[in-house]
Phi, psi and omega in degrees: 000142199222159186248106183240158193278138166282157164315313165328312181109333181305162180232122144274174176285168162214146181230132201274180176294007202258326200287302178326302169295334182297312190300309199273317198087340165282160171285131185295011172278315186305323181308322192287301174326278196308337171280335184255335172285351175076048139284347138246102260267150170310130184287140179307147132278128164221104170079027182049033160245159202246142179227173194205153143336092196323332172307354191281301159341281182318301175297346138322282204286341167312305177312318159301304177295334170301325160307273209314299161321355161100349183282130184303166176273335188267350137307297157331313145323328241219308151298356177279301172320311190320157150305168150250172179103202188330303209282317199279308159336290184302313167307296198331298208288003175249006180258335164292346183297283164294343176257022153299294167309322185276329154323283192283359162293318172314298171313317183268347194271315192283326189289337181278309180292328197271326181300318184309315177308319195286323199276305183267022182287331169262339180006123204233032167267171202274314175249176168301297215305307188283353218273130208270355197267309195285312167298335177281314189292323196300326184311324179259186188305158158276158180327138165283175152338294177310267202336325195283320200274314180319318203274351187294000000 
């Protein structure tokens, strides 16, 4: 970590991308992904290598976790942007919301699959032709687009 003087005369920390990754767990491409997806802010130059900010860790590991929780980036962006106080707060609790809701859409979509699984695991028709799961299925609309890319 190296210290260089602001015009101001204050010195900020500067950290290169090598330290960022050390810090983080993360691969310095991810640093770079996230700096170009704009969740993170572009890094200062020195000597055309990029330093960055000890805020940077902290906003990183936000970033991770957030990930990790199932959230788009441009959500992420968009709590990163908020404000703090009250307005961040507030954003938070509608990206838990909404991904809370879409957890339990998962969850029932998964609890309908493991039953079916369960129910035809013995299954005692003798052809396709007879199977009542298979009569079922021919009965609804086919998959959309969307739905194909989900189920992969």
């Amino acid at each position: 970590m190296n210290t260089k003087s602001r015009p101001n005369g204050t010195f900020a920390a500067s950290l290169s991308i090598g330290d960022v990754a050390a810090a983080t767990g993360l691969h310095a491409s991810a640093i770079r992904y996230y700096e170009g997806a704009g969740v993170l802010p572009k890094a200062d130059r020195v000597s055309g290598q990029r330093r960055y900010h000890p805020d940077t860790i902290d906003r990183l590991t936000l970033i991770r976790f957030c990930s990790r929780l199932g959230m788009r980036l441009i959500d992420i962006r968009e709590l990163l942007a908020t404000p703090t106080g009250s307005r961040a707060k507030a954003y938070w609790r509608r990206l838990v919301d909404g991904k809370l809701d879409e957890i339990a859409g998962l969850i029932d979509a998964a609890r309908g699959v493991e039953r079916i699984l369960r129910e035809s695991r013995d299954c005692d028709c003798v052809t396709l032709a007879s199977c009542a799961f298979l009569r079922d299925e021919r009965a609804k609309p086919p998959l959309s687009s969307r739905d194909r890319q989900i189920k992969r």
